[in-house]
VEXFITI-583976 format. One record per residue (C-alpha): chain; x, y, z; residue in one letter. Coordinates in Angstrom, 1 decimal. Layout:
// residues N
> A;X;Y;Z;a
...
// end
This chain:
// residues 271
> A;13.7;-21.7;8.7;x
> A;12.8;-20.3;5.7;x
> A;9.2;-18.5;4.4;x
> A;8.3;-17.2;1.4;x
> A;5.2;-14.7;1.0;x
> A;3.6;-13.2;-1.7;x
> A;2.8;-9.9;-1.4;x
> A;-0.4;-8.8;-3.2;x
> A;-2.0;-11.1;-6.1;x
> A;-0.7;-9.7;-9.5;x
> A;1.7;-7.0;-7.4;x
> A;5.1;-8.4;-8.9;x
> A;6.5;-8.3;-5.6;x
> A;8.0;-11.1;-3.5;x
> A;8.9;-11.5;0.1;x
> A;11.5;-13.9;1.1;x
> A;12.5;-13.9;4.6;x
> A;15.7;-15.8;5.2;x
> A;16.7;-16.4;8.0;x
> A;20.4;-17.7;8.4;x
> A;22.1;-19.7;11.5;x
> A;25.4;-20.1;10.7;x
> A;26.2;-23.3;12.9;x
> A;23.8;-24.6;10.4;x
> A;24.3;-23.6;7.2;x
> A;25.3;-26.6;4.6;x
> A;27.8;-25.2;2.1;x
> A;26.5;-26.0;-1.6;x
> A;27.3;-28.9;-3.6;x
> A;27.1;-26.9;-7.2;x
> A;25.3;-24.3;-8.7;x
> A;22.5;-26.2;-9.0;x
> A;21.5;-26.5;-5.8;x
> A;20.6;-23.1;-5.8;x
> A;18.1;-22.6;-7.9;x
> A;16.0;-20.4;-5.7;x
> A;16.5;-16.8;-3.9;x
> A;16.2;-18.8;-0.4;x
> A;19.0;-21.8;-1.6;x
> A;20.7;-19.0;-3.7;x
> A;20.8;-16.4;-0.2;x
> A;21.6;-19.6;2.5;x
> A;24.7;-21.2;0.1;x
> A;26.4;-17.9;-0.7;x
> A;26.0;-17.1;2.8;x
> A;27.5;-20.3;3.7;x
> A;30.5;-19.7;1.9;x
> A;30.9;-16.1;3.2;x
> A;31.0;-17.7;6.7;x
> A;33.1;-20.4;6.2;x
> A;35.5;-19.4;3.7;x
> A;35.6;-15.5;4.6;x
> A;34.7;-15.8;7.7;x
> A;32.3;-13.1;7.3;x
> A;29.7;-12.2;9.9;x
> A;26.0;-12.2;8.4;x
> A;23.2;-10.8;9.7;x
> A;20.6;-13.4;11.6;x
> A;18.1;-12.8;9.3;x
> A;18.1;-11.2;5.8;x
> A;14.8;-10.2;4.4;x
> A;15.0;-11.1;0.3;x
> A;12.8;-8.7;-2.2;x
> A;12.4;-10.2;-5.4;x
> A;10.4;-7.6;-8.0;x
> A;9.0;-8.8;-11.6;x
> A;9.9;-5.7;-13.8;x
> A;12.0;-2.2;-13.4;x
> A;8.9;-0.2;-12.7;x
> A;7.9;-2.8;-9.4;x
> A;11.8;-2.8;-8.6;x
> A;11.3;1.4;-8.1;x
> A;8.8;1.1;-6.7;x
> A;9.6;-1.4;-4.0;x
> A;13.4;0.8;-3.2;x
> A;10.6;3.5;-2.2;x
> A;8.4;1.1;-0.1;x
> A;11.0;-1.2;1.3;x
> A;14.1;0.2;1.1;x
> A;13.2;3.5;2.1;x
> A;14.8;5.2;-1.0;x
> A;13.7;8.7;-2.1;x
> A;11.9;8.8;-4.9;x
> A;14.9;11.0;-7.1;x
> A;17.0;8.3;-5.7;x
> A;15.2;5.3;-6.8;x
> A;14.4;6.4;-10.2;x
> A;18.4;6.8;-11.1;x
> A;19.5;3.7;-8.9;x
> A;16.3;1.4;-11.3;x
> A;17.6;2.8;-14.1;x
> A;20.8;0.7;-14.2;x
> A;21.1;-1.7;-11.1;x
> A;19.2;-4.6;-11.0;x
> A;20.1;-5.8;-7.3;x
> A;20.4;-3.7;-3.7;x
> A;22.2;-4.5;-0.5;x
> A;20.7;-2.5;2.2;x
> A;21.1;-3.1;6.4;x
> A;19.5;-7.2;6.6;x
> A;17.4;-6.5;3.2;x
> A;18.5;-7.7;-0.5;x
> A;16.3;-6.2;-3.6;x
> A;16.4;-7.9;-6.8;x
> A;14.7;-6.5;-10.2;x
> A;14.5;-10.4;-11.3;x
> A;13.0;-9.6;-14.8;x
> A;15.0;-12.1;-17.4;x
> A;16.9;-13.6;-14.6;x
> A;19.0;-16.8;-15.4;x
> A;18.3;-18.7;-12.3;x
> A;21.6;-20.2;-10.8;x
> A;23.4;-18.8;-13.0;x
> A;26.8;-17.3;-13.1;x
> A;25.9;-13.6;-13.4;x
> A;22.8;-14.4;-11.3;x
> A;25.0;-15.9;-8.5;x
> A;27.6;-13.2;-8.9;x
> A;24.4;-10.2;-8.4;x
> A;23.3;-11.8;-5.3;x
> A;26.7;-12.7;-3.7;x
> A;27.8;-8.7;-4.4;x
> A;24.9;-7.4;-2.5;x
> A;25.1;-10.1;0.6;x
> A;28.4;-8.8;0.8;x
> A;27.2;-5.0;0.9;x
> A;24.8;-6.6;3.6;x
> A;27.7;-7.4;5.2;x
> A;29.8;-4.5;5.4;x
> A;26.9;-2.7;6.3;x
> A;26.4;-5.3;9.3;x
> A;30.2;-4.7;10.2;x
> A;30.0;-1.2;9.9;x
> A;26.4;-0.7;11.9;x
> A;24.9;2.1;9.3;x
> A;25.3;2.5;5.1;x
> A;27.2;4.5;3.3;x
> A;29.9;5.2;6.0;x
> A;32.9;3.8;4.0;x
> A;35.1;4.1;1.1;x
> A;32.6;3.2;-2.2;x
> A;34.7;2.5;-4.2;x
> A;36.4;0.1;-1.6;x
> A;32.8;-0.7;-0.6;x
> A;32.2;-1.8;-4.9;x
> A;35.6;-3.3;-5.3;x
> A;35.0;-5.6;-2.1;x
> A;31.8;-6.4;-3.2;x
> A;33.1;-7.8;-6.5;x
> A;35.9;-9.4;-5.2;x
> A;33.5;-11.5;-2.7;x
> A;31.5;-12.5;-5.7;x
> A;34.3;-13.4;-7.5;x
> A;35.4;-15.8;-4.5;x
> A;31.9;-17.5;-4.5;x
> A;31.6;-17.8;-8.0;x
> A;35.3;-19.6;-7.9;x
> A;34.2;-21.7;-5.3;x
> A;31.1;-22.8;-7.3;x
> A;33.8;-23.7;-10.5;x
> A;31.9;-21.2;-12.5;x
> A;34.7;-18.8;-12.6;x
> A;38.6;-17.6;-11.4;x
> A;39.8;-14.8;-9.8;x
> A;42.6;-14.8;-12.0;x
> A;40.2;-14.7;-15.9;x
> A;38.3;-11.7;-13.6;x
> A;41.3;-9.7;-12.7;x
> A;42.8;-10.4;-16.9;x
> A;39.7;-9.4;-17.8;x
> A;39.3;-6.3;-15.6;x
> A;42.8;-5.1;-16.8;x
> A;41.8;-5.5;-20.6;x
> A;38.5;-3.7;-19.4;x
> A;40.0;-0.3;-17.8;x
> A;42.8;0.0;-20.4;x
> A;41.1;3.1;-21.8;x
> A;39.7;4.0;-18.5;x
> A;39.1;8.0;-18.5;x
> A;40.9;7.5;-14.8;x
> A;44.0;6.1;-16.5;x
> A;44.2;8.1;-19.4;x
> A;44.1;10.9;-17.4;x
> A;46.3;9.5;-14.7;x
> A;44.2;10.6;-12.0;x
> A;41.7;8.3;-10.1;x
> A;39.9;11.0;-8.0;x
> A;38.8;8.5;-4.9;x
> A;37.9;11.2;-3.5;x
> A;34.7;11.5;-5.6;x
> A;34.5;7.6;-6.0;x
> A;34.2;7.5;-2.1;x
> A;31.0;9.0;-2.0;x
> A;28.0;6.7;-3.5;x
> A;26.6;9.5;-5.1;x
> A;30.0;10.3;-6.3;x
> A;30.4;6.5;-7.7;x
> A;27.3;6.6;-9.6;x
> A;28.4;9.7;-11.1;x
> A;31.5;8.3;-12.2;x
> A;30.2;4.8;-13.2;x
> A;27.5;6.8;-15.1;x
> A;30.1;8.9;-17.3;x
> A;32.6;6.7;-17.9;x
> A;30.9;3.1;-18.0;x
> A;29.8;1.2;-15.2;x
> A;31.6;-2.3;-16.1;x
> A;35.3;-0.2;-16.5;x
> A;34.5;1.6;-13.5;x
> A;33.6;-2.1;-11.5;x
> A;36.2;-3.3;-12.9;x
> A;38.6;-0.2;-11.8;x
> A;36.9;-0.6;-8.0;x
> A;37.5;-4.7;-8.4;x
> A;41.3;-4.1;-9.3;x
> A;42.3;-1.6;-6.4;x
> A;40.4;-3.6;-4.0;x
> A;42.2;-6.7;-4.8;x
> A;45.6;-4.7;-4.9;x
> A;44.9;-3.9;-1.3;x
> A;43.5;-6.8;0.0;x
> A;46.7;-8.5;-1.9;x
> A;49.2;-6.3;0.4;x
> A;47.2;-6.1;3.7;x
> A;44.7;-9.3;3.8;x
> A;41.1;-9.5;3.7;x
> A;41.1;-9.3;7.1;x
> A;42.4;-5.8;7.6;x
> A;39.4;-5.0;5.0;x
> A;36.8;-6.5;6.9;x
> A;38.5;-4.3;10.3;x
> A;38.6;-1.4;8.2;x
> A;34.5;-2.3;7.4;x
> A;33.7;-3.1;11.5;x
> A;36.1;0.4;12.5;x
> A;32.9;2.8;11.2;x
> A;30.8;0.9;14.5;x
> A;33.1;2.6;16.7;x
> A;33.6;6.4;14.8;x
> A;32.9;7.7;11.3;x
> A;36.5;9.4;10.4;x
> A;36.8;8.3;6.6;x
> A;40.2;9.3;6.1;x
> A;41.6;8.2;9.9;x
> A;39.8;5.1;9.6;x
> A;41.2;4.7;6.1;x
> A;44.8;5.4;8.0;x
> A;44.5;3.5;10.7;x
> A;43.6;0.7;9.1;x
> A;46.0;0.6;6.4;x
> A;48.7;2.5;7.3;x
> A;48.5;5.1;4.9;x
> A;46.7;8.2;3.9;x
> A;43.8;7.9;0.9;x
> A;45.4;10.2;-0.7;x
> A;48.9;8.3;-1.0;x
> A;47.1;5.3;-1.5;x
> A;45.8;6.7;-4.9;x
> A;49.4;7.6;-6.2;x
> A;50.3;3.7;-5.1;x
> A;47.5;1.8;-6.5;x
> A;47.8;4.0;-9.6;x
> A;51.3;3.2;-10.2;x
> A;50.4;-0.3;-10.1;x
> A;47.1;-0.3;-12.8;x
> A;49.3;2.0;-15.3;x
> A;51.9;-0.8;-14.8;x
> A;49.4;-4.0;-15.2;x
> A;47.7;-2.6;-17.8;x
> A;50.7;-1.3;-20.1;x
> A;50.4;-3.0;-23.5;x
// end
């Protein structure tokens, strides 16, 4: 069942409640068919289910804001965001994935379309991790980014609107002149924060620093599976020890992690 509401004539701010039974969800067709933020929320979450096998929430509440200023202001009022916070998070994202809530700035959106589709699909899969997780902010961000993207990249390929592989050559052409590479140091230990993250992404480019997220989670999912991700996502419900849940999960410390998957970008991305 699906309602929409409008909250407040003339308030720029719309309600969607969604909510989503997976023994009933119809995987889309096309793009097309999801043309809405209720048909755009239901087929992306049809493919996390059925092709990812990703547990979603039984209902996911859909805010949908007219302009930047409405889009602040609703993180506030919905979301529960400080007001510090808000004001740096409206200043560059248009889209939020918080625990069972999605919060869209939908000024000049292109409706069904590929960098639409991708916004939404990257914040139902923060909705998720935060689902698997039980609580925000509890895991790896840049792992917590780089999943995001990667699960956006999958719906989009399963839409025919786009291929991991273009993503992953255009990532590597992307962080070629990454600060991170230059420098030969990736620091995860700052990108694992989210405050950290948007520090980073703020300094040295938001799309490289995607990008850079996008490639070492693929690397990793590559070697391990997606489903020691998704474990690695579920083992914060049961204690919240970054690096030993980092560890147990993948068999290695954060730390050598970084040497590994740095090796392996300096070697992809070698001209």
């Amino acid at each position: 069942m699906i309602l929409a509401l409008v909250s407040g004539c003339g308030s720029g701010r719309l309600v969607v409640p969604v909510t989503i039974e997976p023994g009933v969800l119809t995987l889309p067709e096309s793009a097309r068919a999801m043309a809405t933020h209720e048909q755009a929320v239901r087929g992306i979450a049809a493919i996390l289910v059925s092709d990812l096998h990703l547990a979603m929430p039984e209902q996911v509440t859909v805010y949908v804001y007219d302009s930047r200023r409405v889009f602040e202001r609703g993180l506030i009022n919905d979301a529960n965001v400080s007001p510090a916070r808000a004001a740096e998070l409206s200043d560059f994202a248009i889209g939020i994935g918080k625990r069972r809530q999605l919060l869209l700035n939908d000024e000049g959106a292109d409706r069904a379309g590929r960098e639409w589709l991708r916004l939404i699909a990257h914040e139902m899969a923060h909705v998720c991790q935060i689902e698997l997780a039980q609580g925000e902010g509890l895991a790896e961000q840049w792992l917590a980014e780089g999943m995001a993207e990667w699960v956006a990249f999958r719906v989009l390929e399963r839409l025919g609107l786009d291929s991991m592989d273009r993503r992953r050559t255009v990532s590597r052409s992307g962080i070629r002149n990454h600060a991170a590479l230059v420098a030969a140091r990736l620091d995860l230990e700052t990108l694992g924060s989210p405050r950290g993250f948007t520090v980073r992404h703020r300094k040295e480019g938001s799309l490289p620093t995607y990008q850079l997220a996008f490639l070492m989670a693929d690397y990793l999912i590559e070697r391990d599976g997606f489903e020691r991700v998704v474990e690695y996502f579920h083992s914060f419900s049961r204690g919240q020890d970054r690096q030993g849940n980092f560890s147990r999960a993948f068999g290695q410390s954060i730390e050598q992690f970084e040497r590994e998957v740095l090796a392996y970008l300096k070697s992809t991305v070698a001209p």
